[in-house]
Every structure is written in structure tokens, then in C-alpha cells.
N, C-alpha and C positions, 0 to 999 in steps of 0.2 A: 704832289703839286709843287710845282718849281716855283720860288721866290719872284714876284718882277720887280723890276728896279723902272721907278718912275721918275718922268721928269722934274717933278720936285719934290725937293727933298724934306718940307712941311708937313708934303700927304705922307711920306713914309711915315715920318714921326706921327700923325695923327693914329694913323692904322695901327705901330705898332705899342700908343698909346692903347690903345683898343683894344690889346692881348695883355699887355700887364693890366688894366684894369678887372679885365674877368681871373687872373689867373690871384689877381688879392679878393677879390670877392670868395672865389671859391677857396681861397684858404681860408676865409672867416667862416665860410659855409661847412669847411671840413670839421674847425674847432668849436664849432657852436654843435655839432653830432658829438663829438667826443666828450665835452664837457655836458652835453645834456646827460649822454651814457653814463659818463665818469659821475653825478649827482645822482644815479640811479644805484650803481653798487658800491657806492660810498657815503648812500645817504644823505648825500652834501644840500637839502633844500634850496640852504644859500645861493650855491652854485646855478640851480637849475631859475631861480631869478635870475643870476646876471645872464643867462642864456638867452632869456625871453626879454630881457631890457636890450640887452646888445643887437637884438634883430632889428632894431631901427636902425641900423648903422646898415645892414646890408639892404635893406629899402632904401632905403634914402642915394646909397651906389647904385641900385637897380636902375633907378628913376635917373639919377646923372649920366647914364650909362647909356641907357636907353635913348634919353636926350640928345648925346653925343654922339649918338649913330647915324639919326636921323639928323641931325645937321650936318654930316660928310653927305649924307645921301642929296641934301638940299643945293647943296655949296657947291662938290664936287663930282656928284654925277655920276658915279663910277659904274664902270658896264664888266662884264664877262664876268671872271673873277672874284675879283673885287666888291661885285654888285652882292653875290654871295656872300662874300664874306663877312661884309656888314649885316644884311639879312640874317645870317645865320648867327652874326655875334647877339643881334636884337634878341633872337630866341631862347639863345645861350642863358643870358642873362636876369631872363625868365625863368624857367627852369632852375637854376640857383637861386632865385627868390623863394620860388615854391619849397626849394630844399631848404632853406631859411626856415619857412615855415612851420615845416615837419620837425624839425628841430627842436621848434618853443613846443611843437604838439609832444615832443617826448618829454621836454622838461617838465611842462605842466602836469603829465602822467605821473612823472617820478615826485612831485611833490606829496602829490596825493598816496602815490604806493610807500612816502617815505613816513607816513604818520601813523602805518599801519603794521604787524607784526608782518616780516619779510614771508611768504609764498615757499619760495626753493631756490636754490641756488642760479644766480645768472650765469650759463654757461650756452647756450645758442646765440644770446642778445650780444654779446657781447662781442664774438664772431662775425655774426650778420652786419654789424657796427663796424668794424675791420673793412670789412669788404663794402661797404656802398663807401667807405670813406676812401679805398682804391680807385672805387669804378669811378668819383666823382674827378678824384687824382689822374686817372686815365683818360677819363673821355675828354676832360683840356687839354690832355697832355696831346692827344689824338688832332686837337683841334688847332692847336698853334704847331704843331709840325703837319698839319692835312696828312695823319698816317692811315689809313684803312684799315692797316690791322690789327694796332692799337684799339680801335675804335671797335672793331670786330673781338676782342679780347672782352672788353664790356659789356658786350650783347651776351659773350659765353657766361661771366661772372653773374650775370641777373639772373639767370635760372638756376643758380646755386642759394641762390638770395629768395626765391619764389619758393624753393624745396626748403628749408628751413623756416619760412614762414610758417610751412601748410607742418611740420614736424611742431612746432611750437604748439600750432593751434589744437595739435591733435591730444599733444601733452596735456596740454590746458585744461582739453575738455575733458581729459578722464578727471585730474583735480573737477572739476565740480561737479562729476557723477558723484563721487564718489563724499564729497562733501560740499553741503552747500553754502557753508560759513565761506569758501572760496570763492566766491564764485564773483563779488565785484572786485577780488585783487588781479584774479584769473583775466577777469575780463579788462583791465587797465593794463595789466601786463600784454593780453592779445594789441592794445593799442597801441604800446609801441613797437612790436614788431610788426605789424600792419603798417605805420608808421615808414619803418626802417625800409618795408620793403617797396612800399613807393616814390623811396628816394632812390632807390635801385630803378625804379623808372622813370626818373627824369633823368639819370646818367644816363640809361639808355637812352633815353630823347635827344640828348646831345651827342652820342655816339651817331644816332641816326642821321642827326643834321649834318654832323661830318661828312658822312658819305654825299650827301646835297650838295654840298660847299665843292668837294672836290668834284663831284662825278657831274654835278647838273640835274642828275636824277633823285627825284623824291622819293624815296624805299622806307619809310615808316613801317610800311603795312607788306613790304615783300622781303625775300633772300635777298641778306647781301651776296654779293660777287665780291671781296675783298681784291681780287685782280683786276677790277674795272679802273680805267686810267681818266685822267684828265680828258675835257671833252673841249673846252674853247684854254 
């Protein structure tokens, strides 16, 4: 999607206020996964507090956020484009809330797995953690350049992110065949990668809106065409 250059030069800066906004949200959205993980194999409780106090900071940019779109949408009307791309920032910025969310859902996990004799080594969570903090990094990145195929690189990464879930859970389950003293650490561990991998789907969610933004077409629920071009 090619840049347009408008007649005034307020609405640029409004719009491209609009992209640095989401693009500090999603890095507090990235550090609040890292830092929940990071108070899970460092045992840091501490930590996984500040994770869950600091989410009022990304609510609170959501709502600003939110606000700020819909008053371009009021003020300035914007059609083709443009109309998108506020749209799509609106949803954007949803989706990074909800990954706010998941966030405090893993700290608050780790608090609890941290008062208890450690299960097994974290060596999938930690991984799977890596990667939605990519997909999160990509599907913005997707979205302030309208790339496709960035966006389409996302889509690939969440079913690497689903296969390691379903490997977790399977681990899991043999720990509490096989004993049942495991079986509520087993089950908080399956939480946050359950967790983890629902934040794998809201990056894909914003991967999907990308293609909306650029193509016009709604494909949530179909193949992309990563070759499909701009439509107005």
C-alpha cells in the first residue's frame, strides 16, 4: 500500500500519531510477556506483581487510543484507505489489550507455581514466549508498513505456537498419570501456555486485519493470497 500524502499536514501527523501510539503499547505489551515469563523461571513473585500493576497503563492507552480514532473518524471523515486504517488501528489496539491481559493471566500463574517446589525444567514456555513476542513484533511491523507478507509470516508462526502447546499439554498429562501430587502445578503450568498461545491469536488477529486494511477484503475465516494488491 503506497503512502498518501494529504492535504493537510495535521491529518498526517494525527494518523501517524496513531502508529507510534500502537507501536509503544505493543512494546509494553511485549515486556509485560517477558517479564511475566522472566518471574516464572526466576521465581521473581515480585516481578510478576509489577506485571499485573503495570497493566493499568496499557488500559488506560487502550481507551486513549480508542478515543483518538474515533474522533479522526468524527472530525475528519476519512474514506478508502484511510477509513481502514483507523478501523483497523481501533481493533489493533484491542487485541494488544486482550494481550495485556494474558500477560497478568501468566503472572498471576507464576506467583502461584512460585510458592511451590518447581514441576520440571521450563524449556517449551520459554520458547513459545520468544515467538508470540515475534508475532506480536511482526504483525505491527506488518501493519505500519501494510506488508502481506510479514503478516503472512505470523499466520505461519501461530501454528508452531499451537504444536507446542498441544506438546506441553501432552507432557503435562503424562506428569499427573503418573503422579498425582502434580497434578494442580501441571495444571497452572498448562495455564500459561494456554495463555501463551492465545496471544499467538490475537497476533494473528492483527495479522488478519492487515490484510483488510490493505486488500478491502475481510479473510479472518479464509486463505490468504499474500499477492493480493491494494483495491481503492
Amino acid at each position: 500500500m503506497e503512502e498518501k500524502r494529504h492535504t493537510s499536514s495535521h491529518y498526517e501527523i494525527e494518523l501517524q500519531e496513531i502508529k507510534n501510539g500502537l507501536i509503544y503499547i505493543g512494546a509494553l505489551t511485549e515486556k509485560a510477556i517477558q517479564n511475566a515469563m522472566k518471574s516464572l523461571s526466576e521465581r521473581d513473585s515480585e516481578m510478576a506483581h509489577k506485571v499485573i500493576k503495570d497493566d493499568d497503563e496499557i488500559d488506560k492507552l487502550d481507551t486513549e487510543m480508542e478515543e483518538r480514532c474515533i474522533r479522526i473518524l468524527a472530525l475528519r471523515q476519512p474514506t478508502a484507505i484511510d477509513l481502514r486504517f483507523i478501523t483497523t488501528a481501533i481493533k489493533v489496539t484491542g487485541h494488544l489489550e486482550r494481550i495485556g491481559d494474558m500477560a497478568v493471566n501468566i503472572a498471576e500463574k507464576a506467583i502461584q507455581l512460585n510458592e511451590e517446589p518447581k514441576l520440571k525444567p521450563y524449556i517449551d514456555l520459554p520458547r513459545m514466549a520468544d515467538l508470540v513476542v515475534e508475532m506480536i513484533n511482526n504483525s505491527l511491523d506488518s501493519f505500519i508498513r501494510s506488508d502481506l507478507n510479514i503478516a503472512e509470516k505470523v499466520r505461519q508462526t501461530e501454528q508452531i505456537t499451537d504444536d507446542l502447546n498441544e506438546q506441553i499439554f501432552r507432557e503435562l498429562l503424562t506428569f499427573m498419570m503418573e503422579d498425582s501430587k502434580c497434578i494442580h502445578r501441571a495444571l497452572l503450568i498448562m495455564h500459561v501456555s494456554k495463555n501463551l498461545e492465545r496471544i499467538a491469536d490475537h497476533a494473528k488477529g492483527i495479522a488478519d486485519m492487515v490484510t483488510y486494511m490493505v486488500t478491502g477484503e475481510n479473510v479472518r475465516h479464509q486463505t490468504i493470497d499474500i499477492s493480493a494488491k491494494e483495491t481503492v
